[in-house]
C-alpha angles and dihedrals in degrees: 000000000000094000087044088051096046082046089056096043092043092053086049100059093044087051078049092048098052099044087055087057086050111117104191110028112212101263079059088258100153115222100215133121123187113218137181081026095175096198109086126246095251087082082077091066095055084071093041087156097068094032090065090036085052105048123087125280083243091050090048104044082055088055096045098048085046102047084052088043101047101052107048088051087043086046088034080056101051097041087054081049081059098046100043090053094038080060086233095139119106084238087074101050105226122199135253086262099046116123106209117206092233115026119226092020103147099164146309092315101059086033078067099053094039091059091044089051094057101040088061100037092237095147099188083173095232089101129041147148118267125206097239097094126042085199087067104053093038092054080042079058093046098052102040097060091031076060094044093051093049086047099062095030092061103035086047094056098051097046088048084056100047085050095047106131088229082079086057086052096058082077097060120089136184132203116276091226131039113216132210111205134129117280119188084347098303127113104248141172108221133206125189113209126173143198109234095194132060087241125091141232123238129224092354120189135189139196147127148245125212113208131190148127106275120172119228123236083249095060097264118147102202106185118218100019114189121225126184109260106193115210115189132162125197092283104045137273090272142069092019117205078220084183089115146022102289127199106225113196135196115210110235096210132139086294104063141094090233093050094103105042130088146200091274088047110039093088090049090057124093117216140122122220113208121181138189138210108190116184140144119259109243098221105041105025087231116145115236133184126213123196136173129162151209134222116198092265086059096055112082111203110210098026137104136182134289112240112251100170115085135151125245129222091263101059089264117132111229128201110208104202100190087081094048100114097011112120129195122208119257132173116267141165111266092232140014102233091058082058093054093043096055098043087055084047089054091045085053096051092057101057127069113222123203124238103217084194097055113099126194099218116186114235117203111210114212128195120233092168099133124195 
């Protein structure tokens, strides 16, 4: 029980341990940090406009409130400032005659609506700008266009962040498993990947990157080497017809990383498969990038994948989900290097080779026989 139990532990932290090495997650999350980074973080402010697109929903929403926030107290502020110098408060006892520079400012408190109200061009007509003060109408001009420009900024920005394509890829989705199976007699790894919307995507292209840790002639170890993963379907890696779910496969011929692995050594080896899916977002005409990735215990060697497209009864075609990632076990060479090899056996057998050092001599046969 107690050894069953350490076995199981023992196998779950190794699972831990190599999700943690894993690069991409499956949703395209990338697991990377930057430290000792010697530039300041001011850099980030240059490009105000993707620092706020990039921050979290939580993070904005605090910018926005305070931006509002902020400027009519700093405005409220200064129009209390006017009133106070201009002598216009109740504390100073002005006269019958008196022309205040904003009519109907008691105090702070009403300094503060008054500013909100014309921030955001309310205009409920109890308070207004004389013209007994230019202070006062420069700082109503200020403030006027300062409102417009937080306005749009900020308006701008959310709506920038509601309309990002990486929404688009959310409905994406790729297969759980890659398999590795013969395709058209030829040894493949295949990935399933769907659309989830009726809209298409433009211009779509696919294709893979194989990382892992390689060591140089000279003795380098370089971590997380890339190496060109190409993706094809029948009709090509281009240009995809994304209407329905699609079966992307990779050859495994001579010129391939998985060329030397087989079906005993797939799980010892230690690589990370990431692959893209680049298009062009039908509405919007925004351009969106979808990733997933697989690690070796999520590539299952002698599978394929279960069919999910049929016809009704009424002439509609129907995907049927609930087969999207199931595989079904199919016989398969156990590496890709023994298939190679017999079909080269087989060639061989067809074809007659001749020997140059092979001669056709003549024998006469003479007869001794004597009576």
């Amino acid at each position: 029980m107690f050894s069953y139990l350490r076995e199981r532990f023992t196998s779950h932290l190794r699972e831990r341990s190599r999700r943690r090495a894993r690069l991409v997650s499956k949703d395209g999350r990338c697991n990377i940090e930057f430290g000792n980074v010697e530039q300041s973080r001011f850099v980030f402010l240059i490009d105000i406009w993707t620092t706020i697109l990039d921050l979290r929903w939580r993070y904005k929403m605090t910018i926005f409130i305070s931006a509002f926030l902020g400027s009519w107290f700093l405005f409220g502020l200064l129009w209390y400032v006017v009133a106070y110098i201009h002598k216009d408060l109740p504390e100073f006892n002005p006269s019958i005659n008196h022309t205040p520079c904003v009519e109907n400012i008691n105090g702070l408190t009403s300094a503060f609506l008054f500013s909100l109200e014309t921030q955001v061009t309310i205009g409920y007509g109890f308070r207004c700008v004389t013209e007994q003060c230019a202070t006062a109408i420069f700082l109503l001009i200020f403030q006027s266009i300062l409102g417009v420009i937080i306005n749009s900024f900020m308006c701008g920005a959310i709506l920038a962040k509601i309309s990002r394509s990486k929404n688009r890829a959310k409905t994406i989705t790729f297969s759980k498993n890659a398999v590795i199976s013969k395709r058209g007699g030829k040894l493949c790894l295949l990935i399933r990947v769907a659309n989830l919307r009726k809209s298409l995507l433009i211009g779509s292209h696919i294709y893979g990157k194989l990382l892992k840790t390689t060591i140089t002639p000279e003795g380098e170890t370089i971590i997380l080497d890339q190496v060109n993963i190409e993706f094809v379907v029948d009709a090509g890696n281009e240009n995809l017809f994304f209407i329905s779910p699609l079966t992307i496969y990779h050859i495994i011929d001579k010129n391939s990383p998985f060329f030397h692995m087989a079906a005993e050594t797939l799980l010892q080896q230690d690589f990370e498969l990431v692959v893209f899916l680049d298009g062009t977002v039908e509405a919007t005409s925004a351009t969106c990038q979808v990733r997933t990735s697989y690690i070796p215990e999520e590539v299952l060697w002698g599978y394929r994948f279960a069919p999910i497209v049929s016809k009704t009864k009424e002439g509609k075609y129907r995907v049927d989900f609930q087969n999207f990632s199931k595989t079904v076990s199919v016989e398969t060479p156990h590496c890709a290097f023994c298939l190679y090899n017999e079909k080269e056996a087989k060639a061989k057998e067809k074809k007659g080779y001749d020997n140059p050092g092979f001669v056709l001599s003549e024998v006469n046969e003479t007869s001794d026989t004597k009576m």
